[in-house]
DSSP file (Angstrom, degrees, kcal/mol; ACC not computed):
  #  RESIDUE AA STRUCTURE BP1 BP2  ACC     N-H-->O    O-->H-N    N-H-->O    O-->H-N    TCO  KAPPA ALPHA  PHI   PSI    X-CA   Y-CA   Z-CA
    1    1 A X              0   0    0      0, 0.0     3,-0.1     0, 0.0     8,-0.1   0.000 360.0 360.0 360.0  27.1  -10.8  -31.3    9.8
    2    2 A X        +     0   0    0      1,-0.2     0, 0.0   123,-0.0     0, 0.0   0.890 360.0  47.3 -76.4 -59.6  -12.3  -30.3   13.2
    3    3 A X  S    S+     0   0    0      2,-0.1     2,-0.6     0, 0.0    -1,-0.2   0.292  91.1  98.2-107.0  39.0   -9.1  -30.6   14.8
    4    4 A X        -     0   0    0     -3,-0.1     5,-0.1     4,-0.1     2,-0.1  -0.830  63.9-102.3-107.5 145.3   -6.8  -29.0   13.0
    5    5 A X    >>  -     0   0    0     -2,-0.6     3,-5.1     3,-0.1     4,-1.9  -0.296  30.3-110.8 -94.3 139.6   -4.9  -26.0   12.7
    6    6 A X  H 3> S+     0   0    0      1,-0.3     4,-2.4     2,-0.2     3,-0.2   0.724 121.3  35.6 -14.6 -76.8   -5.2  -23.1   10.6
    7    7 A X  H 3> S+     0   0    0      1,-0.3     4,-1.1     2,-0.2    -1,-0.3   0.634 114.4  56.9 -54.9 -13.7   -1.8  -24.0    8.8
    8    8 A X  H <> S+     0   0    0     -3,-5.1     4,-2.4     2,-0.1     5,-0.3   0.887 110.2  46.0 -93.6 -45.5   -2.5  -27.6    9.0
    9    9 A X  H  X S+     0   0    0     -4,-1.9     4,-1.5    -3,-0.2    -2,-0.2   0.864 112.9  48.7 -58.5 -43.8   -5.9  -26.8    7.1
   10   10 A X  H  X>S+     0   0    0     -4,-2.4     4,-0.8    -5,-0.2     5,-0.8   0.971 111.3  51.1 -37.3 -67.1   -4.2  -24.6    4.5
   11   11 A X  H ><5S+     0   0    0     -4,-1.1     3,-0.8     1,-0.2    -2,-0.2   0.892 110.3  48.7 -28.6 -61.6   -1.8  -27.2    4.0
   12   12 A X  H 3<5S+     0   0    0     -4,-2.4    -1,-0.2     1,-0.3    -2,-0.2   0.816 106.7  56.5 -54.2 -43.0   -4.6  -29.7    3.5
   13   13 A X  H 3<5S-     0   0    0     -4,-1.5    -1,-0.3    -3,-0.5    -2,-0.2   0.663 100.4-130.1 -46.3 -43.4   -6.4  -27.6    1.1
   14   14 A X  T <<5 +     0   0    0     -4,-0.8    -3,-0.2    -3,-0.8    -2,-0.1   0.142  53.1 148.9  92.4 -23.3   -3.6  -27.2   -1.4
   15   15 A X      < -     0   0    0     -5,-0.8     2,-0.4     1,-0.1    -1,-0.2  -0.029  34.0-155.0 -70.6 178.4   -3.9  -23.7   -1.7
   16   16 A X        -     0   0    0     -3,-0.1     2,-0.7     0, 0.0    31,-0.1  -0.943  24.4-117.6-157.0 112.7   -0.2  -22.2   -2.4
   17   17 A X        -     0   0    0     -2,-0.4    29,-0.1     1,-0.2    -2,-0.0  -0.722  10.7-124.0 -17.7  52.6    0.2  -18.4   -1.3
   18   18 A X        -     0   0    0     -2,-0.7    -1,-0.2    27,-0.3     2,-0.2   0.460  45.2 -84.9  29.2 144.2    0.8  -15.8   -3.2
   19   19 A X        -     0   0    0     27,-0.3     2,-0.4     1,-0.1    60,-0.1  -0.454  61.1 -95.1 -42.8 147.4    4.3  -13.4   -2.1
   20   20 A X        -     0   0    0     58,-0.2     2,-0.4    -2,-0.2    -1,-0.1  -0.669  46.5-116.6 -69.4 122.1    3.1  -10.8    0.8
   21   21 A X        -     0   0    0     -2,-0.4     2,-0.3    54,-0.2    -1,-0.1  -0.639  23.2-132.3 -67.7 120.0    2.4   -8.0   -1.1
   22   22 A X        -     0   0    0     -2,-0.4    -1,-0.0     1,-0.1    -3,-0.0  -0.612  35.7-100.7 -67.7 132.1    4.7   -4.8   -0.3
   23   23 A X        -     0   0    0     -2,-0.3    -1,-0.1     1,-0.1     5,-0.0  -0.105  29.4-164.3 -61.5 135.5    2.8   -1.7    0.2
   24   24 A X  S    S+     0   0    0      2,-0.1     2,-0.3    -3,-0.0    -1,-0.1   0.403  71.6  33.1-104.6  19.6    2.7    0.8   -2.7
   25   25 A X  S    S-     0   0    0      2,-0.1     2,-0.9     0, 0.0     0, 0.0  -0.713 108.0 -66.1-122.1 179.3    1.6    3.8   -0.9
   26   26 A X  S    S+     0   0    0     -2,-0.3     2,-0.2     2,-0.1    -2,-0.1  -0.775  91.5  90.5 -65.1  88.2    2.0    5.2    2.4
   27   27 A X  S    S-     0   0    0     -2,-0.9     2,-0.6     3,-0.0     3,-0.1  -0.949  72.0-101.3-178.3 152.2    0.3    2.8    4.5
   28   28 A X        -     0   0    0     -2,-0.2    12,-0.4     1,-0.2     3,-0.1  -0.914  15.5-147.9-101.2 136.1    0.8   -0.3    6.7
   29   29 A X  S    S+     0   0    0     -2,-0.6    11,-4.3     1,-0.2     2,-0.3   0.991  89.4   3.9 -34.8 -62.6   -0.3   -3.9    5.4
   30   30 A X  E     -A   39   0A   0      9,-0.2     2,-0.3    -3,-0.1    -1,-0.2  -0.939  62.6-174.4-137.5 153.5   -1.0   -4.7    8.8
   31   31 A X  E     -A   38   0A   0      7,-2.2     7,-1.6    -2,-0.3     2,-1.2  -0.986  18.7-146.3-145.3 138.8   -1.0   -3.0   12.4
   32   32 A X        -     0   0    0     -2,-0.3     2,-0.5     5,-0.2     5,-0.2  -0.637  14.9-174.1 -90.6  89.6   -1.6   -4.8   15.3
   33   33 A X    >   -     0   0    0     -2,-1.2     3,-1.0     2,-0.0     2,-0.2  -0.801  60.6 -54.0-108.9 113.2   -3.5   -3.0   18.3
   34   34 A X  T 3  S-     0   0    0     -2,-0.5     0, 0.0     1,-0.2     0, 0.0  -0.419 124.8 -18.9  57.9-135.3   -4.0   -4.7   21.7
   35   35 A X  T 3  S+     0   0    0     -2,-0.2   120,-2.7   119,-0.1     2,-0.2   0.573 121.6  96.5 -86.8   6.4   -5.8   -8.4   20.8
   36   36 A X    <   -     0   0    0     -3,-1.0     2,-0.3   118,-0.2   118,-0.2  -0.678  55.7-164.7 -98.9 153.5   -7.0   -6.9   17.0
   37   37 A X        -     0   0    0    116,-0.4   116,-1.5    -5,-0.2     2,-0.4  -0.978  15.2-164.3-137.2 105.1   -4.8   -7.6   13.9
   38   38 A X  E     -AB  31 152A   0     -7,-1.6    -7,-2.2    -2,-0.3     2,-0.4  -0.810   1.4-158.7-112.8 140.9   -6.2   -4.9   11.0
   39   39 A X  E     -AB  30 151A   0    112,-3.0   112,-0.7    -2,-0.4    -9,-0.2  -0.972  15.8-126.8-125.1 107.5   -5.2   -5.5    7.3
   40   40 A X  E     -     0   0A   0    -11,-4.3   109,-0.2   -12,-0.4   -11,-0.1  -0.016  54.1 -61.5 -58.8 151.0   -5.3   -2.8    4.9
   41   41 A X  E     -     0   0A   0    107,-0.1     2,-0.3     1,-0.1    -1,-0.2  -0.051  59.8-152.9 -51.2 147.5   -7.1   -3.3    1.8
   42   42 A X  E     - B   0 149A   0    107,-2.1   107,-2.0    -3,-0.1     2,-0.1  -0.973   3.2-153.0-128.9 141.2   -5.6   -6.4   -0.3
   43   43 A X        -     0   0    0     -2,-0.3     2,-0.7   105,-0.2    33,-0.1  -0.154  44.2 -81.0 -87.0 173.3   -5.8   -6.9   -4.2
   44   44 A X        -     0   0    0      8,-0.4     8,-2.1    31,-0.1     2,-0.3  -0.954  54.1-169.9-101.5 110.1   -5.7  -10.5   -5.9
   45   45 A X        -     0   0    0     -2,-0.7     2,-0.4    26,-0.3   -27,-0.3  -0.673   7.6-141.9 -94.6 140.0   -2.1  -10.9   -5.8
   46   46 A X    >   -     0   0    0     -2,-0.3     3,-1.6     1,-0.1   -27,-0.3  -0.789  32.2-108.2-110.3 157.4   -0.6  -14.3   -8.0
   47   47 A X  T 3  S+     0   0    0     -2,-0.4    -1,-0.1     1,-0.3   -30,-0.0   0.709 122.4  62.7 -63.0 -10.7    1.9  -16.4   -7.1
   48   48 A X  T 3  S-     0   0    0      2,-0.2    -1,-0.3   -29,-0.0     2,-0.3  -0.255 118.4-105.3-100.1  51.7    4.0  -14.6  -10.0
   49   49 A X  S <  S+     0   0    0     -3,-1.6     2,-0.5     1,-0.1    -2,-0.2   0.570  85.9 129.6  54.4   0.6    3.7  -11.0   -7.9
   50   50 A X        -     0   0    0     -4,-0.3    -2,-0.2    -2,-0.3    -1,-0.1  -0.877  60.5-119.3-124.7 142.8    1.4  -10.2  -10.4
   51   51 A X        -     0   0    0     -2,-0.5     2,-0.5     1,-0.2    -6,-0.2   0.263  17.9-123.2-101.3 155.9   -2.3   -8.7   -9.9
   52   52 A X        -     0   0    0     -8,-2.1    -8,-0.4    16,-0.1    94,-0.4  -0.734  45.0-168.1 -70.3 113.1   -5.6  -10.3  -11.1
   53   53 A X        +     0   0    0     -2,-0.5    92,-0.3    92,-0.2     2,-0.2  -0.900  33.2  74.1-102.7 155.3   -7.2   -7.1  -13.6
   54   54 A X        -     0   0    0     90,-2.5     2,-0.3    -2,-0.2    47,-0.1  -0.768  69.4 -91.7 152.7-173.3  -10.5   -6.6  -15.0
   55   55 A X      > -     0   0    0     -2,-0.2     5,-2.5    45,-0.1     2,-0.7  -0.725  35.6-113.7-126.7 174.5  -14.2   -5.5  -13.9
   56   56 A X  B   5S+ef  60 102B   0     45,-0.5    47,-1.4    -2,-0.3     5,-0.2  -0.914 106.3  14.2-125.3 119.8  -17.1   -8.0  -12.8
   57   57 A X  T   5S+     0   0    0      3,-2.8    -1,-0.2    -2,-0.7     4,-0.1  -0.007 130.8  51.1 109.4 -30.9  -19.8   -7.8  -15.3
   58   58 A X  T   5S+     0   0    0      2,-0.2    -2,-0.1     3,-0.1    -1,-0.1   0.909 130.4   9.9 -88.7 -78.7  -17.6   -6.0  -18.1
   59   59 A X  T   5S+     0   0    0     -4,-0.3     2,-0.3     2,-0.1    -3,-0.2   0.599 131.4  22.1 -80.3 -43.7  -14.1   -8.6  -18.2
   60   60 A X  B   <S-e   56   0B   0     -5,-2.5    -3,-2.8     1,-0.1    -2,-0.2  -0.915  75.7-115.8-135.7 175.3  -15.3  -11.7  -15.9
   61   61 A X        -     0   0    0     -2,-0.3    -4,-0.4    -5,-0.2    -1,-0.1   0.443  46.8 -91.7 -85.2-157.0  -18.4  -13.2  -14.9
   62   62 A X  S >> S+     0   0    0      2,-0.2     4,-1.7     3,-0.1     3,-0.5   0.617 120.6  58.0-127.1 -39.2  -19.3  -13.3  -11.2
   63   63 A X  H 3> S+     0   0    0      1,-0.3     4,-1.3     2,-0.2    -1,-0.1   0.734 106.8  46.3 -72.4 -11.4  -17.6  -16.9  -10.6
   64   64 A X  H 34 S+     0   0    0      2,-0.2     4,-0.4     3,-0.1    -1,-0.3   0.616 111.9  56.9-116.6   2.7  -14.2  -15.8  -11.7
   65   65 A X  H <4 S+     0   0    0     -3,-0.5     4,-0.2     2,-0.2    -2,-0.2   0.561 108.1  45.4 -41.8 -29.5  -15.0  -12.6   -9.4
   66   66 A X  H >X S+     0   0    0     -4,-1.7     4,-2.1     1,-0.2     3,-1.9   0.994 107.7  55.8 -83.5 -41.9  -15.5  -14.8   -6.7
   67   67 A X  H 3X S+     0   0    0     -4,-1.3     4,-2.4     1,-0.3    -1,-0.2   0.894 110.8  49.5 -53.8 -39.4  -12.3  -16.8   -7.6
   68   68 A X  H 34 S+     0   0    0     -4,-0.4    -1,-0.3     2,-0.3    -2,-0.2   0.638 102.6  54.8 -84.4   3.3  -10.6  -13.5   -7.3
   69   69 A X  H <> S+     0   0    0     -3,-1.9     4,-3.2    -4,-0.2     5,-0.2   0.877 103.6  62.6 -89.7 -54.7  -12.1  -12.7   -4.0
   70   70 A X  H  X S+     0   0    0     -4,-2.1     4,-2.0     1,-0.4     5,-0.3   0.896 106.1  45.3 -45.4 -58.9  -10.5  -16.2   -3.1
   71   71 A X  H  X S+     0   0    0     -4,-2.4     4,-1.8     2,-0.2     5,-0.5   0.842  98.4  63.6 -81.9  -9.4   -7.2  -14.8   -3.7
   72   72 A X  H >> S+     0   0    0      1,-0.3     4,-3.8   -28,-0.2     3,-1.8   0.885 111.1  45.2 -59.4 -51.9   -7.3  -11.5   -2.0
   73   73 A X  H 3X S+     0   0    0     -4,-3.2     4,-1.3     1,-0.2    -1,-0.3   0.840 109.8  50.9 -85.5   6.0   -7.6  -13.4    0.8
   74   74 A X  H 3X S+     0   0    0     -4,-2.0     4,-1.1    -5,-0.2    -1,-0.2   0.827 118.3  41.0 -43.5 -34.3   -4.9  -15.9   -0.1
   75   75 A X  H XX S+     0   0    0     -3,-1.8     4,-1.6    -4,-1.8     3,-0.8   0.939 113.2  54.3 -90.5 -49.9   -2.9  -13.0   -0.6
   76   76 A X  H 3X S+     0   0    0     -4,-3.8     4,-2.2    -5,-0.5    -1,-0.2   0.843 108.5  45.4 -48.4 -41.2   -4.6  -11.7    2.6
   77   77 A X  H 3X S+     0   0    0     -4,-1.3     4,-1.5    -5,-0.3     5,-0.3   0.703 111.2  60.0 -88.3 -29.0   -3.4  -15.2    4.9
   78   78 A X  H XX S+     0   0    0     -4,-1.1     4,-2.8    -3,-0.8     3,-2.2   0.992 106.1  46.2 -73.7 -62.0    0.5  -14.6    3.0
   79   79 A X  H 3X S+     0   0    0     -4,-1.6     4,-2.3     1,-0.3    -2,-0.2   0.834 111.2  52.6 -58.3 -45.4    0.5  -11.1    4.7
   80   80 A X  H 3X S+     0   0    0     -4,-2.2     4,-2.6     1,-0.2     6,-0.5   0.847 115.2  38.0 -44.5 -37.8   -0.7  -12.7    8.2
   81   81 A X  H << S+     0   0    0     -3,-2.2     4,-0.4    -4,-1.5    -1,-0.2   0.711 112.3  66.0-105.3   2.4    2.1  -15.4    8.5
   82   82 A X  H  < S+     0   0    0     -4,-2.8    -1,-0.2    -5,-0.3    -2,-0.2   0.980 119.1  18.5 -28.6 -68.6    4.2  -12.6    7.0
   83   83 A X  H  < S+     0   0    0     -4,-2.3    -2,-0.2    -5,-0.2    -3,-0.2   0.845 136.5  36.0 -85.2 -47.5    3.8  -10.7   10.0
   84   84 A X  S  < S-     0   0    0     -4,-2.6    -3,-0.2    -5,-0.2    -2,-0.1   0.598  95.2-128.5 -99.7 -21.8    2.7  -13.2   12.7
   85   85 A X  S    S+     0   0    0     -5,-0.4     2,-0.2    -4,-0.4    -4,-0.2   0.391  83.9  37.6  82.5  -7.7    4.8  -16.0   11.4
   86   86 A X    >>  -     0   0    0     -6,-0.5     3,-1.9     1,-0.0     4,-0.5  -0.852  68.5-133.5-160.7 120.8    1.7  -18.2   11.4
   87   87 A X  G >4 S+     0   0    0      1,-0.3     3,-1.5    -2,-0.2   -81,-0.1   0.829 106.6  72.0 -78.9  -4.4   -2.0  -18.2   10.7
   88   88 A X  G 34 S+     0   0    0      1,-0.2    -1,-0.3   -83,-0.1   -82,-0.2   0.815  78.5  72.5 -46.0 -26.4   -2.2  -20.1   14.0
   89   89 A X  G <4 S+     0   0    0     -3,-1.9    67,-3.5    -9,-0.1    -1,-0.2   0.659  89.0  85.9 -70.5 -25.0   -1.4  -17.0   15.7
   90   90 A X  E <<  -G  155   0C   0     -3,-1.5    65,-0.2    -4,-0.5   -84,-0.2  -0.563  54.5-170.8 -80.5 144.8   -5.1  -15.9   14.7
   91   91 A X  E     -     0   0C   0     63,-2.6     2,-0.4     1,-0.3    64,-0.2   0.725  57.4 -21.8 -86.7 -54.5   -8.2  -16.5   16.5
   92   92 A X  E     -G  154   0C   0     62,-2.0    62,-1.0    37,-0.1     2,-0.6  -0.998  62.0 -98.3-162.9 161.4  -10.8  -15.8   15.0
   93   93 A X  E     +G  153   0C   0     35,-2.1    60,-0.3    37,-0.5    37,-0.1  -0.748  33.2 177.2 -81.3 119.5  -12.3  -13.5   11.9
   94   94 A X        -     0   0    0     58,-1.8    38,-2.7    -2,-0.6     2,-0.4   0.887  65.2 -18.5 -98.6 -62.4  -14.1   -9.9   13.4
   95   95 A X  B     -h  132   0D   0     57,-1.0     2,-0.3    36,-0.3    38,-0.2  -0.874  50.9-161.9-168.3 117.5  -15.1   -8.1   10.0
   96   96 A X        -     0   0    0     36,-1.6     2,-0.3    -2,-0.4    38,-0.3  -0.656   7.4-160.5 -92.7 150.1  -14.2   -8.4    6.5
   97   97 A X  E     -C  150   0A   0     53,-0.6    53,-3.7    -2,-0.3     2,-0.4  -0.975  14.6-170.3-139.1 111.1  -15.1   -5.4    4.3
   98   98 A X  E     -Cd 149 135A   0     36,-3.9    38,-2.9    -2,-0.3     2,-0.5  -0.884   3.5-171.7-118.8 129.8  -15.2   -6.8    0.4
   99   99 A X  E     -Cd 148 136A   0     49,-3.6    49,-4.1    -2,-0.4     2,-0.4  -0.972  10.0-155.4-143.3 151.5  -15.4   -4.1   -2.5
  100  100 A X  E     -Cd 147 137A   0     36,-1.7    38,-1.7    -2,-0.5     2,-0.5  -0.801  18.2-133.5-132.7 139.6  -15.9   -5.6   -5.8
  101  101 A X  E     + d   0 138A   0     45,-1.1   -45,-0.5    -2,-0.4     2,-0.3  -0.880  60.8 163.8-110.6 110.3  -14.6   -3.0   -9.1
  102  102 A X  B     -f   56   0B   0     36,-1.5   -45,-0.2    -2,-0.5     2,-0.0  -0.871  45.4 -88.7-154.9 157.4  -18.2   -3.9  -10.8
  103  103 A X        -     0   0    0    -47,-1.4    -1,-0.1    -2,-0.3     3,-0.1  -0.139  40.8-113.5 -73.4 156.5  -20.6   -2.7  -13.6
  104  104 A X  S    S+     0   0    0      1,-0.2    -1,-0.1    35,-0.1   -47,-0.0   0.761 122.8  42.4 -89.8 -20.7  -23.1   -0.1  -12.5
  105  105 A X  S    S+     0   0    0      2,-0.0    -1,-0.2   -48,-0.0   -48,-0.1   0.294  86.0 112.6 -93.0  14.7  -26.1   -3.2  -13.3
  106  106 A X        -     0   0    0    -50,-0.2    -4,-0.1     1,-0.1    31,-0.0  -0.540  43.3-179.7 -65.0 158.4  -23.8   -6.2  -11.5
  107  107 A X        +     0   0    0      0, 0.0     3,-0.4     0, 0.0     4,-0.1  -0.039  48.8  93.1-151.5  -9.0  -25.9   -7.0   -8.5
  108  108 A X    >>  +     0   0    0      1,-0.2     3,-2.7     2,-0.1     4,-1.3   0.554  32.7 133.5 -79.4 -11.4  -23.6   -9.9   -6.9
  109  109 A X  H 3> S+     0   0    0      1,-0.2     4,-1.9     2,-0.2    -1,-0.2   0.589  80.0  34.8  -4.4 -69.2  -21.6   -8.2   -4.7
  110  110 A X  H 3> S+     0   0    0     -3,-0.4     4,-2.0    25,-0.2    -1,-0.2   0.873 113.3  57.6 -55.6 -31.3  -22.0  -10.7   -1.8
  111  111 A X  H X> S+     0   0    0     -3,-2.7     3,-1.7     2,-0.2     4,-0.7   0.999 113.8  42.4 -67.3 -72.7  -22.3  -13.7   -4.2
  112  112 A X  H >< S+     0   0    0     -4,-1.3     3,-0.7     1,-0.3   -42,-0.2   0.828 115.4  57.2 -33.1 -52.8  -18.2  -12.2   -5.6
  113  113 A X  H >X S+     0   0    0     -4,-1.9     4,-1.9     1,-0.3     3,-1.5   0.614  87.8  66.3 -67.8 -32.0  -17.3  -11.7   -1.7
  114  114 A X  H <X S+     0   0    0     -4,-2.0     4,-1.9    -3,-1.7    -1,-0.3   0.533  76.3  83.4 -83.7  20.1  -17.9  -14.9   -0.5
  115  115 A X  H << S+     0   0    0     -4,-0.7    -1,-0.2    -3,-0.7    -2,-0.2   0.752 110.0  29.7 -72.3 -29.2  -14.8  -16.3   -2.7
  116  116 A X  H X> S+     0   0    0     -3,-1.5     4,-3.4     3,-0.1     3,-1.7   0.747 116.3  63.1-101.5 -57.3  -12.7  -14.9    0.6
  117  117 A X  H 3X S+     0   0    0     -4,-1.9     4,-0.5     1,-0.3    -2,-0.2   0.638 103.4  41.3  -5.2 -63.2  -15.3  -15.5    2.7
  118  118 A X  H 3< S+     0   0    0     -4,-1.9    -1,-0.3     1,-0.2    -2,-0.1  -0.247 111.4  58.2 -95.4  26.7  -15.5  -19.2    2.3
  119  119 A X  H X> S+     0   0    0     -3,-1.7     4,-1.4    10,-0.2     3,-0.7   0.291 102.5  48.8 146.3 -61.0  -12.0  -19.5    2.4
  120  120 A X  H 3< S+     0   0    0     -4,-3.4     5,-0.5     1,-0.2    -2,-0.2   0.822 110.3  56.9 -73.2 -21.7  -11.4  -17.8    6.0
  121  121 A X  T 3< S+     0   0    0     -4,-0.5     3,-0.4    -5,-0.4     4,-0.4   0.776 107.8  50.7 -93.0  -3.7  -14.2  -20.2    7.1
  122  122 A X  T <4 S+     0   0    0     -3,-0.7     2,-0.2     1,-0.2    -1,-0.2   0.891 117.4  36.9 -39.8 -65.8  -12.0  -23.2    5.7
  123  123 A X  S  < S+     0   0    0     -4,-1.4    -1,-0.2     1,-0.2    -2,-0.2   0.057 128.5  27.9 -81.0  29.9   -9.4  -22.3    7.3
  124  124 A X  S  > S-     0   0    0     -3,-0.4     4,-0.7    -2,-0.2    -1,-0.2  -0.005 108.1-116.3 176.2 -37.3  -10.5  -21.0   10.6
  125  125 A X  H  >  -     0   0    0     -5,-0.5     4,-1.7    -4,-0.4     5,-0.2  -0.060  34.7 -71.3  96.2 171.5  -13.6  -23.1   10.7
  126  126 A X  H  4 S+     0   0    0      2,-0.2     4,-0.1     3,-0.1    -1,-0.1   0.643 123.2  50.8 -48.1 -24.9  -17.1  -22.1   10.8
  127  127 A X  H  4 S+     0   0    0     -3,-0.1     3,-0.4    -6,-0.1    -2,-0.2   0.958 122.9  22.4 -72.1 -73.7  -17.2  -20.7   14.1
  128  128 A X  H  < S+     0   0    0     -4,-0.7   -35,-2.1     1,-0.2    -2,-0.2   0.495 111.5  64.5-103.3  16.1  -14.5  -18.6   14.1
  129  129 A X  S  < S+     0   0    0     -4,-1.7     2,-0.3   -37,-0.2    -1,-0.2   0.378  85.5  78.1-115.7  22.8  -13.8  -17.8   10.7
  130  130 A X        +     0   0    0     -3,-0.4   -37,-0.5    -5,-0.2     2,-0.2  -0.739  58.3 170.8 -98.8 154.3  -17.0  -15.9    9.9
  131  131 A X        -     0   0    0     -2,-0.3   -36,-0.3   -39,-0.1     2,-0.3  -0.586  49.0 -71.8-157.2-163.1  -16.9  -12.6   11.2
  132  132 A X  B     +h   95   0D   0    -38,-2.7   -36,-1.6    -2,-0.2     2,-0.3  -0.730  65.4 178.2 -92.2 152.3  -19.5   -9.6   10.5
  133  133 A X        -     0   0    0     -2,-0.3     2,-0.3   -38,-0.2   -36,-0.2  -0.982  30.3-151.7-171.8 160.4  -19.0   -8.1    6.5
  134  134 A X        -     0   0    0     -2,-0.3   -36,-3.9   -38,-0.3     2,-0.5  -0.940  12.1-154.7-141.2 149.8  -20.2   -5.7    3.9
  135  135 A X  E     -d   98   0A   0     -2,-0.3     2,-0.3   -38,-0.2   -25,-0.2  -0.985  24.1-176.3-125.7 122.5  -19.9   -6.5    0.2
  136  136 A X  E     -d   99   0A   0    -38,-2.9   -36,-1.7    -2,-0.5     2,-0.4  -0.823  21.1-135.0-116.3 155.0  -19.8   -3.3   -1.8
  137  137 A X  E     -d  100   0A   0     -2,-0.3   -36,-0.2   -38,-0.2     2,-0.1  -0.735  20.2-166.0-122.5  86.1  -19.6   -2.2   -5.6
  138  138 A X  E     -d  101   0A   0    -38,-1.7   -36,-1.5    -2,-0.4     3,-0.1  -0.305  33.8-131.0 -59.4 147.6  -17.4    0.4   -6.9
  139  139 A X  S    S-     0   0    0    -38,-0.2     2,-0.2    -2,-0.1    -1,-0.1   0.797  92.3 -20.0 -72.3  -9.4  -17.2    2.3  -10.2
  140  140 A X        -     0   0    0    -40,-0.1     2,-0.4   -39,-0.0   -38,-0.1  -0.868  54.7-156.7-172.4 152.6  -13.0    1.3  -10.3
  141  141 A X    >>  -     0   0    0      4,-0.3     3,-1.0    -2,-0.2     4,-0.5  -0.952  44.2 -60.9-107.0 161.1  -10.4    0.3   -8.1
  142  142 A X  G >4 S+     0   0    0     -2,-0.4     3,-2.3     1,-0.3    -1,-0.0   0.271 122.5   3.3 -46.5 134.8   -6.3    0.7   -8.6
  143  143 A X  G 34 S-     0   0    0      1,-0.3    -1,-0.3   -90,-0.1     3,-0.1   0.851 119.1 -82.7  55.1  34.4   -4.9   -0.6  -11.0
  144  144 A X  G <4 S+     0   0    0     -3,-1.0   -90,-2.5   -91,-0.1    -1,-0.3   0.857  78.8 158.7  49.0  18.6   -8.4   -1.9  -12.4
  145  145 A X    <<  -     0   0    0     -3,-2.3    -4,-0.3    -4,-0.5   -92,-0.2  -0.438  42.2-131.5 -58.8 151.5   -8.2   -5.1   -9.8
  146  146 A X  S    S+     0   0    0    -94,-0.4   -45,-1.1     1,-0.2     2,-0.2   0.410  72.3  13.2-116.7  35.8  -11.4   -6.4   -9.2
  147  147 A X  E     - C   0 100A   0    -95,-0.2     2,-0.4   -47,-0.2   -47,-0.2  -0.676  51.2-175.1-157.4 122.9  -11.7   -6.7   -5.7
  148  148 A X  E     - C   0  99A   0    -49,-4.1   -49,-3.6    -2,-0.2     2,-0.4  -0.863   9.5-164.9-119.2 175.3  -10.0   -5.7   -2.7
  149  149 A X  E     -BC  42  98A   0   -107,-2.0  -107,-2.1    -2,-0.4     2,-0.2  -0.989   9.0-167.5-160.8 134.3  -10.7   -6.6    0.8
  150  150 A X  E     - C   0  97A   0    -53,-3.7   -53,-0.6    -2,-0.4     2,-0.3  -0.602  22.6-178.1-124.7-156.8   -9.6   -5.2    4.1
  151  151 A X  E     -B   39   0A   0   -112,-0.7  -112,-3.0   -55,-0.2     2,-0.3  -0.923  19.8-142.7 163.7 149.9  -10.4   -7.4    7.4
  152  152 A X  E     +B   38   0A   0     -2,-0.3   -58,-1.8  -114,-0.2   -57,-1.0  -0.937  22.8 176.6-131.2 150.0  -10.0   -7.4   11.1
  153  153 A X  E     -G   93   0C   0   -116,-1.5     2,-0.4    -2,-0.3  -116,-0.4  -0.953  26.4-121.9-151.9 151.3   -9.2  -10.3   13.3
  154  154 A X  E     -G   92   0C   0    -62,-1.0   -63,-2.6    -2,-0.3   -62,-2.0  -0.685  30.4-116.0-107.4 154.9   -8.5  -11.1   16.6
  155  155 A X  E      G   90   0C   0   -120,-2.7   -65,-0.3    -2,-0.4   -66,-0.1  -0.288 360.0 360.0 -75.7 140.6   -5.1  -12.9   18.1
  156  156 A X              0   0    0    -67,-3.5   -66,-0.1    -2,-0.1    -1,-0.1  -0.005 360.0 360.0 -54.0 360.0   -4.8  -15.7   19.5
């Protein structure tokens, strides 16, 4: 799948996109500045608009955290051809920031994080869809989701 394109890889994958999540605060999804594309933190949105809840360690295990990491950034890749009209329009991944709504002994953080992770390097390839990242644990996030993910990337 070496020479294929973001959207041709999605495509190839199966995976089926989530709706672009509309912002519920005061904030932009995405803002573009110069060749950087910045994404405001994204939740695991489902293809029925409605969000993935629970805590990692408490409500799921650490593999259906990582599946839920998988959809932020599905839900993350809706908002991109949202905006850009394409994930072609992207270059490459700069820095994912994953924080995972977790038990105060959960210890998996990265392990949850690479559920998006491995998922931008599908689609993007290994070269450019690895970036630099921090995997974090919080005591709660909104609306009890259990991960959100913000991300930078640069344009094509």
């Amino acid at each position: 799948m070496k020479d294929l394109t973001p959207e041709e890889r999605l495509s190839k994958m199966g995976w089926v996109l989530p709706p672009a999540p509309k912002p519920v605060g005061v904030y932009k999804p995405c803002l573009i500045d110069g060749r950087h594309l910045y994404l405001s933190g994204h939740g695991p949105v489902l293809p029925d608009q409605s969000l993935m809840r629970g805590r990692v360690g408490k409500d799921m295990d650490e593999e259906q955290g990582k599946s839920a990491a998988r959809q932020v950034g599905l839900t993350m890749l809706a908002t991109i051809r949202a905006h850009l009209g394409s994930l072609d329009n992207v270059k490459r991944v700069i820095k994912v920031l994953g924080m995972v709504n977790a038990t105060p002994e959960f210890e998996k953080h990265p392990y949850v994080i690479n559920g998006c992770s491995e998922l931008f390097a599908a689609i993007w390839g290994e070269e450019n869809g690895v970036g630099t990242r921090s995997a974090v644990g919080m005591g709660s996030l909104p609306g009890n989701i259990p991960v959100e993910i913000e991300a930078v990337f640069e344009l094509a």
